[in-house]
N, CA, C and O atoms as a GROMACS GRO file, in nm:
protein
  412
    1UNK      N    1   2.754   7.054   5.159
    1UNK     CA    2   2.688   6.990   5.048
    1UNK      C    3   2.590   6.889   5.104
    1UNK      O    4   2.639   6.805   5.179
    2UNK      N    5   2.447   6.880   5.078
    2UNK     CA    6   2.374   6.806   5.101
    2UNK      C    7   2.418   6.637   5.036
    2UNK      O    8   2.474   6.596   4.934
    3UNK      N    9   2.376   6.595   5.119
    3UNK     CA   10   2.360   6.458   5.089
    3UNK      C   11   2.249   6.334   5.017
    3UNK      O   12   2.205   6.230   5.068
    4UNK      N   13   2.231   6.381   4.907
    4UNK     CA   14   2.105   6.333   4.790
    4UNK      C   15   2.167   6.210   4.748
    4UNK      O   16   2.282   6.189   4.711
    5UNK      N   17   2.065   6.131   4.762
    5UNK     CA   18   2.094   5.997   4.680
    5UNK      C   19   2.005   5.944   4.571
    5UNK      O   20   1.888   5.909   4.556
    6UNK      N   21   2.131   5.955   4.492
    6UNK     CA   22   2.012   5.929   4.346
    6UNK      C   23   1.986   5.785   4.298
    6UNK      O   24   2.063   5.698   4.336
    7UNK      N   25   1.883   5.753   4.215
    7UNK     CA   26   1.832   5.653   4.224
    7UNK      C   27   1.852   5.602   4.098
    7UNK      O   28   1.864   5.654   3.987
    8UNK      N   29   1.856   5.446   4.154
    8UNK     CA   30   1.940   5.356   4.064
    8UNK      C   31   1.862   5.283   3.984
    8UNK      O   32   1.912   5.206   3.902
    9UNK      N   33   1.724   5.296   3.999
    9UNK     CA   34   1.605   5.279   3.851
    9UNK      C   35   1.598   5.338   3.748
    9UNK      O   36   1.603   5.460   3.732
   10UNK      N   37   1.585   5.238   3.654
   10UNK     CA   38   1.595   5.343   3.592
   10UNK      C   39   1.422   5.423   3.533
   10UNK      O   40   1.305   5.386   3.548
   11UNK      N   41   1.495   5.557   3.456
   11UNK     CA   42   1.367   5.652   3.474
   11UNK      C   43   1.302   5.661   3.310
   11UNK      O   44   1.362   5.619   3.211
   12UNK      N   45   1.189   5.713   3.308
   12UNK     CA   46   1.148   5.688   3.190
   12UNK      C   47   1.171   5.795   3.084
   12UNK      O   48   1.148   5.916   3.086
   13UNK      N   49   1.225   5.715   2.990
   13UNK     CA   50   1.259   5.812   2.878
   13UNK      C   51   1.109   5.861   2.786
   13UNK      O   52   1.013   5.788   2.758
   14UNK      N   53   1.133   6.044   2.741
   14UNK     CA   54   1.035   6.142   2.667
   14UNK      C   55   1.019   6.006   2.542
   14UNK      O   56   1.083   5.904   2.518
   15UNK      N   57   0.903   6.069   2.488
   15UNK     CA   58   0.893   6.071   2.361
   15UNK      C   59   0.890   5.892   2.330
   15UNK      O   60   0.856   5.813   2.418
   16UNK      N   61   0.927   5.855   2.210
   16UNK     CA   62   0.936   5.710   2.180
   16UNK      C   63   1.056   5.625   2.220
   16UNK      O   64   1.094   5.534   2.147
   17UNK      N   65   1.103   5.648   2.312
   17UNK     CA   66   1.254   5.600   2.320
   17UNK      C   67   1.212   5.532   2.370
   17UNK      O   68   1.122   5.582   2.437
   18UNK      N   69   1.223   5.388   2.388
   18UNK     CA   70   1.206   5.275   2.494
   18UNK      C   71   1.306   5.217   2.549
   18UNK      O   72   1.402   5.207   2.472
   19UNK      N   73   1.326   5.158   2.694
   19UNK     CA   74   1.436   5.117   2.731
   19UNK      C   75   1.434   4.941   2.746
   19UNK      O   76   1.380   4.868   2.830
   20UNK      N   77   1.508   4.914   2.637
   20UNK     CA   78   1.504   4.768   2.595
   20UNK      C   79   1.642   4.691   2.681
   20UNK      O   80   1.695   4.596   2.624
   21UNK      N   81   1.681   4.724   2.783
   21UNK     CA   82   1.840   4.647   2.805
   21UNK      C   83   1.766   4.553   2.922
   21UNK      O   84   1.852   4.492   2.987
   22UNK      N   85   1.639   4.527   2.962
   22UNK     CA   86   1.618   4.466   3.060
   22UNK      C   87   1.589   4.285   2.962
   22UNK      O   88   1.617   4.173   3.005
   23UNK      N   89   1.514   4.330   2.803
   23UNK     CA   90   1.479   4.241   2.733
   23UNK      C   91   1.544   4.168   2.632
   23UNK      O   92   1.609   4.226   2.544
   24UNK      N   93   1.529   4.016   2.640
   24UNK     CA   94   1.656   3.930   2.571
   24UNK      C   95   1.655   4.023   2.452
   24UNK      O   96   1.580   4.116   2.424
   25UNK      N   97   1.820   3.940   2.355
   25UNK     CA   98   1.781   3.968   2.214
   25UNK      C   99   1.659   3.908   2.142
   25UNK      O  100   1.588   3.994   2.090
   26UNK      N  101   1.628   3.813   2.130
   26UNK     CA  102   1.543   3.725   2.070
   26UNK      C  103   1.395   3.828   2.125
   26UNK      O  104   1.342   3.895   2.037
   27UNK      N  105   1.358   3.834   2.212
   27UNK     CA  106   1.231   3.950   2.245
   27UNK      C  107   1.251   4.068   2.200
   27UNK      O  108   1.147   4.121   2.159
   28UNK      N  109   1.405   4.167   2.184
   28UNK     CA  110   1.427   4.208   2.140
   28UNK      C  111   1.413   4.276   1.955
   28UNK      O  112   1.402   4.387   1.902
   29UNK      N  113   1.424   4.118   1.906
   29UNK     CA  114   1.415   4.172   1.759
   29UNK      C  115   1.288   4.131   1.730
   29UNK      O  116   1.254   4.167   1.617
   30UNK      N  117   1.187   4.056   1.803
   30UNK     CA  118   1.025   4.023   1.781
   30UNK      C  119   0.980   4.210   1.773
   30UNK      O  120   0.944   4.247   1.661
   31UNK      N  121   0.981   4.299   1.866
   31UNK     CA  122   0.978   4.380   1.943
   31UNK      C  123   0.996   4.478   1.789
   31UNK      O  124   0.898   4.516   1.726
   32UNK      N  125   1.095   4.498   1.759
   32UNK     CA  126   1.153   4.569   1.652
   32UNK      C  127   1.096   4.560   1.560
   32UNK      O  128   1.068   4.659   1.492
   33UNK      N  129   1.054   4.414   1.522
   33UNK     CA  130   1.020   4.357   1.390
   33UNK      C  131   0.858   4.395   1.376
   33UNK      O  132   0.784   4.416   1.279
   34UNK      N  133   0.840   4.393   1.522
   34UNK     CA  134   0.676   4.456   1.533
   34UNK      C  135   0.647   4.565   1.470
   34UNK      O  136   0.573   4.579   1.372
   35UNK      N  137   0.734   4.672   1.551
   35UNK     CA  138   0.688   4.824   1.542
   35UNK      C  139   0.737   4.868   1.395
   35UNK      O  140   0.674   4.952   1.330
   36UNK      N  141   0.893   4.785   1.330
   36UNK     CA  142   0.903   4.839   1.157
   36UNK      C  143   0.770   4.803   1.102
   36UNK      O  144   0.717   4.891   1.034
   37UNK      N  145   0.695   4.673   1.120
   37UNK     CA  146   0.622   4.591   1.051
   37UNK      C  147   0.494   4.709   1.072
   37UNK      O  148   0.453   4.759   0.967
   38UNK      N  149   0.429   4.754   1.197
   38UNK     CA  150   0.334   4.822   1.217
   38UNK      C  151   0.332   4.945   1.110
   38UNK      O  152   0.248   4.970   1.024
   39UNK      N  153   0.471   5.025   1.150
   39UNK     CA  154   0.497   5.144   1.038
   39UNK      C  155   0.471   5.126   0.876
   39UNK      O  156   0.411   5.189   0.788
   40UNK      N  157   0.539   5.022   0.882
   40UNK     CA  158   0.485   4.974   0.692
   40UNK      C  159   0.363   4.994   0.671
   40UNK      O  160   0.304   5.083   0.610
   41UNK      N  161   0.318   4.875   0.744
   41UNK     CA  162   0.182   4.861   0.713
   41UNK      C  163   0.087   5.029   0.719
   41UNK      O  164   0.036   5.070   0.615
   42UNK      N  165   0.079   5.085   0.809
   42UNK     CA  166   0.058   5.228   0.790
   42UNK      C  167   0.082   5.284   0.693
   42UNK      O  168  -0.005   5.289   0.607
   43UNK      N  169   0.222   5.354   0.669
   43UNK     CA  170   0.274   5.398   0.549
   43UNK      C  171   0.210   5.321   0.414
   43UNK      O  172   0.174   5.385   0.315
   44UNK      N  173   0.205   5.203   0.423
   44UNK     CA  174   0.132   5.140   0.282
   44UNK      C  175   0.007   5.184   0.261
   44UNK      O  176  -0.040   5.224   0.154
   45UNK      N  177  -0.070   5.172   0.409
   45UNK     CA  178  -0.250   5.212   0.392
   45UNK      C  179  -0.246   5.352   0.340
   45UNK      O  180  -0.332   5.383   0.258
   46UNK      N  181  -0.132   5.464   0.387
   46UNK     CA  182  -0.149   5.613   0.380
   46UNK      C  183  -0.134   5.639   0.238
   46UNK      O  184  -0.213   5.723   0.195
   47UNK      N  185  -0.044   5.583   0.144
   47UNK     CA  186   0.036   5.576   0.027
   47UNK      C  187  -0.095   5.542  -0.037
   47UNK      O  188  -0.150   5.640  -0.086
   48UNK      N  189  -0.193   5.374  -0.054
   48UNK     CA  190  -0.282   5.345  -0.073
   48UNK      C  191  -0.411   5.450  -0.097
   48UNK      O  192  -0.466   5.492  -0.199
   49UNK      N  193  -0.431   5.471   0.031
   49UNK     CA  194  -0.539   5.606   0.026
   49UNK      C  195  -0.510   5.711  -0.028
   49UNK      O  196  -0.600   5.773  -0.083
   50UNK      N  197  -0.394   5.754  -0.028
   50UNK     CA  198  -0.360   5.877  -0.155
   50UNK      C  199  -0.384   5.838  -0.283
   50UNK      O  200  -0.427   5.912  -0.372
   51UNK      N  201  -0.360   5.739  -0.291
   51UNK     CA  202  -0.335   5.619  -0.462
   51UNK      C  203  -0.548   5.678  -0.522
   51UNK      O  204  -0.592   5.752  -0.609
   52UNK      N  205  -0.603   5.604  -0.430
   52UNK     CA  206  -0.770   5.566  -0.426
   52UNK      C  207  -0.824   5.745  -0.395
   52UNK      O  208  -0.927   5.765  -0.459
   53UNK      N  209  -0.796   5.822  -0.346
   53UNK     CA  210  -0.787   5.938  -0.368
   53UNK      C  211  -0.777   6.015  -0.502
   53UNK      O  212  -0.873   6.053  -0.570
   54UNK      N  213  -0.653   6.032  -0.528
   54UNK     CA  214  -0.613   6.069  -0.670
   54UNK      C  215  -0.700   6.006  -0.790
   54UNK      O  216  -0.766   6.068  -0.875
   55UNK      N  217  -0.685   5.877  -0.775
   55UNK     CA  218  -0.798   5.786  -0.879
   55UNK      C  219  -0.916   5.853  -0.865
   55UNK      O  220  -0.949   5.902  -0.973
   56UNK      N  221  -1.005   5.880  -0.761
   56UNK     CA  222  -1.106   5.910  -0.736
   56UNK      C  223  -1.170   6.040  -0.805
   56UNK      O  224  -1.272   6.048  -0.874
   57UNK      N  225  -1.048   6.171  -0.754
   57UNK     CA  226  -1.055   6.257  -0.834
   57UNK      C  227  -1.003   6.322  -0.990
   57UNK      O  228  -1.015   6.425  -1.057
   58UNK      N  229  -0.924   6.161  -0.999
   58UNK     CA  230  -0.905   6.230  -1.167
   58UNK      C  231  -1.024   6.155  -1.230
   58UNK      O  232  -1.053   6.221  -1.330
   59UNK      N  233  -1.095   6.065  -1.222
   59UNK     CA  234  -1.227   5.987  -1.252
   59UNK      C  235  -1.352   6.148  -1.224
   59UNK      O  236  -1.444   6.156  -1.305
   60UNK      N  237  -1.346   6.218  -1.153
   60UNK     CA  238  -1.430   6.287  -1.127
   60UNK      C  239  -1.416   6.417  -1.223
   60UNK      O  240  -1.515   6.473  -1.269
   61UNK      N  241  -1.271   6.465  -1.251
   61UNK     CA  242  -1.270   6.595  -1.343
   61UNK      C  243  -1.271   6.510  -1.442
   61UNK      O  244  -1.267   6.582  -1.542
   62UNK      N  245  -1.276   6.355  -1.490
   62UNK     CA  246  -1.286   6.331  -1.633
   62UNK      C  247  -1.448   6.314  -1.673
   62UNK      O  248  -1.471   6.289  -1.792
   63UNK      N  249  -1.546   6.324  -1.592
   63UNK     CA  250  -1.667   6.288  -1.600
   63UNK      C  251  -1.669   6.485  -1.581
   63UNK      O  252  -1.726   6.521  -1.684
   64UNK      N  253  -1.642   6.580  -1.519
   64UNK     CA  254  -1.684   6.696  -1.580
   64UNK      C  255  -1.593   6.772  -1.693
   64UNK      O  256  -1.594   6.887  -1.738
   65UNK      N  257  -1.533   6.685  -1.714
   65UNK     CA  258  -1.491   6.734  -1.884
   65UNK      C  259  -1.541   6.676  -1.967
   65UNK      O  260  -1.534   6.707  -2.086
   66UNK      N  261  -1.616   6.559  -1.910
   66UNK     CA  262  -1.708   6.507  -2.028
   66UNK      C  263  -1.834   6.575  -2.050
   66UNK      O  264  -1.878   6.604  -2.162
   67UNK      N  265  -1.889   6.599  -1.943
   67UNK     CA  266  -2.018   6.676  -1.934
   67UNK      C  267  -1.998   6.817  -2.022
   67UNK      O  268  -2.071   6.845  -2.117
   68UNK      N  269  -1.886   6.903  -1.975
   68UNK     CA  270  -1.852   6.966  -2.012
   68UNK      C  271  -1.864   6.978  -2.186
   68UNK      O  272  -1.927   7.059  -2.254
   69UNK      N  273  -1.806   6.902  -2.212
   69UNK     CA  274  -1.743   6.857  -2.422
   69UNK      C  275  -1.905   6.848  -2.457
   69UNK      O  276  -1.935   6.894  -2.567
   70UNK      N  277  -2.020   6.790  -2.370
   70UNK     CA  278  -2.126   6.724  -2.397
   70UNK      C  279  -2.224   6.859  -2.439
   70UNK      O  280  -2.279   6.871  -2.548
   71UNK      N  281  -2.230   6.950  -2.333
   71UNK     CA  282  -2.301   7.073  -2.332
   71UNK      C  283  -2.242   7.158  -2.485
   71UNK      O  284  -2.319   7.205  -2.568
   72UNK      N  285  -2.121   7.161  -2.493
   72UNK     CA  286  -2.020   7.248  -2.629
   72UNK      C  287  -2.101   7.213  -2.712
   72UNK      O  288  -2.196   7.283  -2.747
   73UNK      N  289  -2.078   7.102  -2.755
   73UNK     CA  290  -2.088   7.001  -2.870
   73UNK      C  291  -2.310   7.007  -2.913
   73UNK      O  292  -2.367   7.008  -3.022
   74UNK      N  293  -2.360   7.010  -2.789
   74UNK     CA  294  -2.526   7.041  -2.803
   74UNK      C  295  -2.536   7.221  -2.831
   74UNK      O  296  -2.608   7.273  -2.916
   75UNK      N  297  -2.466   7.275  -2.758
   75UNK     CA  298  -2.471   7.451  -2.842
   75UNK      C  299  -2.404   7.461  -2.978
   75UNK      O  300  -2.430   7.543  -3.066
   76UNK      N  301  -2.338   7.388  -2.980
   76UNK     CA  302  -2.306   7.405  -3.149
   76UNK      C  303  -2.385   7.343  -3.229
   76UNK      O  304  -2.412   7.400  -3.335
   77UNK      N  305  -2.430   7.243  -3.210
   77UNK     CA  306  -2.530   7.186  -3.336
   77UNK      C  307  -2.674   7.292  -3.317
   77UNK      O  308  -2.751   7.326  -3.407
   78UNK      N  309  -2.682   7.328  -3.170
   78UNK     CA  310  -2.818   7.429  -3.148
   78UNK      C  311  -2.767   7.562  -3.235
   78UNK      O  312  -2.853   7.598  -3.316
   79UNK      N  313  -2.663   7.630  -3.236
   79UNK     CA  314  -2.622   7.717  -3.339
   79UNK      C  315  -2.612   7.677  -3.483
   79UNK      O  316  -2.627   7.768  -3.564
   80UNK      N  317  -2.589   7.548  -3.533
   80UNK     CA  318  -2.577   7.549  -3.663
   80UNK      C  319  -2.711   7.507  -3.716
   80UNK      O  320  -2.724   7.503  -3.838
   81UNK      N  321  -2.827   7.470  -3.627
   81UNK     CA  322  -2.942   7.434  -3.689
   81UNK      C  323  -3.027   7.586  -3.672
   81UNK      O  324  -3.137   7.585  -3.726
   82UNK      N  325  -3.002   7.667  -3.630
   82UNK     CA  326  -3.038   7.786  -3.593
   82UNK      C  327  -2.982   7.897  -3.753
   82UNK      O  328  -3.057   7.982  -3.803
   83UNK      N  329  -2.853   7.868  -3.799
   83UNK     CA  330  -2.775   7.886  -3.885
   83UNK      C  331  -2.876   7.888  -3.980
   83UNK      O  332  -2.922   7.988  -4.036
   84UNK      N  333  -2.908   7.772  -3.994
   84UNK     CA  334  -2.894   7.686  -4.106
   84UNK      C  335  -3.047   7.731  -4.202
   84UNK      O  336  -3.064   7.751  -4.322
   85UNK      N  337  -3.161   7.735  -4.052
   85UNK     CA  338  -3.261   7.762  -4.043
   85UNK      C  339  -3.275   7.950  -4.085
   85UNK      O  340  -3.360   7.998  -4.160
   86UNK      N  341  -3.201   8.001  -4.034
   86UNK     CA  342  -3.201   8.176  -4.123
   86UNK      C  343  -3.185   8.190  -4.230
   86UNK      O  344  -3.246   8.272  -4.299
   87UNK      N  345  -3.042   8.062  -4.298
   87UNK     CA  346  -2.978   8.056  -4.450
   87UNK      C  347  -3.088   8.017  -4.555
   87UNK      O  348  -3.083   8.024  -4.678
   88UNK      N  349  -3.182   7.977  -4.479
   88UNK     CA  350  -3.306   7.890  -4.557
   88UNK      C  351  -3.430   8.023  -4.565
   88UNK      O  352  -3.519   7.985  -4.641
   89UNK      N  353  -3.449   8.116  -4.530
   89UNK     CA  354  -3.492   8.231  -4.516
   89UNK      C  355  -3.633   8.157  -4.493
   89UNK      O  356  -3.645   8.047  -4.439
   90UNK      N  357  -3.746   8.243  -4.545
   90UNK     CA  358  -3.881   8.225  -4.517
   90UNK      C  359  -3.918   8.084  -4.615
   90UNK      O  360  -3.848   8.051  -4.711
   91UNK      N  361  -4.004   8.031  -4.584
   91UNK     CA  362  -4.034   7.903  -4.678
   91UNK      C  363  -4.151   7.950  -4.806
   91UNK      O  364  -4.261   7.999  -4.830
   92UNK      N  365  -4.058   7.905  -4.849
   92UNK     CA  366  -4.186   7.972  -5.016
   92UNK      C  367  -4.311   7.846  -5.014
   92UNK      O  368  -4.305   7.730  -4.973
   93UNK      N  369  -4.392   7.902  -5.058
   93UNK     CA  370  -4.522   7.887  -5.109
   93UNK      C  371  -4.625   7.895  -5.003
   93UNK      O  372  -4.744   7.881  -5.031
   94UNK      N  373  -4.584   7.918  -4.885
   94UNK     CA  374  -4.668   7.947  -4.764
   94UNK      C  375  -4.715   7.784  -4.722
   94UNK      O  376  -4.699   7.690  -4.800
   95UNK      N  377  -4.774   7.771  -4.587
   95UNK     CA  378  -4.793   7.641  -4.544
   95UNK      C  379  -4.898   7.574  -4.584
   95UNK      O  380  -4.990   7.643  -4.628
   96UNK      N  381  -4.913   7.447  -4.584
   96UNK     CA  382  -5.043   7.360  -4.631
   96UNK      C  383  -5.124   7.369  -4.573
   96UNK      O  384  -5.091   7.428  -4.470
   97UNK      N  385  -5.250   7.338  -4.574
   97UNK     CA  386  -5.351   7.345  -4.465
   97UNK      C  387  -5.350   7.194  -4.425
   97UNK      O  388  -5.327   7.104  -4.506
   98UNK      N  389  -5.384   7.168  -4.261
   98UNK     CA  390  -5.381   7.064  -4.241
   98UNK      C  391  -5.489   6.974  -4.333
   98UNK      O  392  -5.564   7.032  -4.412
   99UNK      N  393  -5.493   6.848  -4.320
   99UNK     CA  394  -5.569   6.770  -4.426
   99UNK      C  395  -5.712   6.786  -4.364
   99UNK      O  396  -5.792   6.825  -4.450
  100UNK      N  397  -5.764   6.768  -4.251
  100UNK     CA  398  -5.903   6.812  -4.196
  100UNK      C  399  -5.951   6.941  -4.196
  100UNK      O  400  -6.033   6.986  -4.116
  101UNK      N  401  -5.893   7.005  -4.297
  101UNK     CA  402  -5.905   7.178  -4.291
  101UNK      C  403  -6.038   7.138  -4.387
  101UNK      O  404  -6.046   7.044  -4.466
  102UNK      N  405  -6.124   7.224  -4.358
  102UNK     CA  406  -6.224   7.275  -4.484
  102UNK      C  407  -6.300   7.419  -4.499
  102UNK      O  408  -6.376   7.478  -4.422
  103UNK      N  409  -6.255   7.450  -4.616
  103UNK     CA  410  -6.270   7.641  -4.612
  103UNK      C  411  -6.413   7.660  -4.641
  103UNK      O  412  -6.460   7.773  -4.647
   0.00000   0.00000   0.00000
């Protein structure tokens, strides 16, 4: 059996694990209080920007449903003056002559 000697540093841990046993408690919970405090604050901005998002686009389909109602609402009065204008058939007595007319 070979003779390996393993080493008594310690080694660095994957991923986010940090190795805190070298640092008081008191540095300890500064440390902690940081990185929850950092996460909030994130999570709040992300939550936020979804918030200002959503607002953004329900403000935007309510301005094309308005446009929308706006266009309806101008073809229907353009159909009922169109209506209205056939129901009235030809105009009796034929047109005036303008007033500077002279025959």
């Amino acid at each position: 059996m070979s003779s390996q000697h393993q080493s008594k540093t310690p080694q660095p841990t994957p991923g986010h694990v940090h190795d805190y046993s070298q640092v008081t408690d008191e540095e300890l919970v500064i440390l902690t209080n940081n990185s929850t405090n950092t996460e909030e604050r994130e999570h709040e901005a992300e939550c936020k920007a979804k918030h200002e998002e959503a607002k953004r686009q329900k403000a935007e389909e309510e301005r094309l449903e308005a446009e929308q109602r706006k266009r309806r609402l101008k073809g229907r009065r353009r159909q009922r003056r169109r209506q209205r204008d056939r129901d009235r058939g030809p105009r009796s007595g034929g047109t005036r002559p303008h007033k500077d007319y002279v025959a």
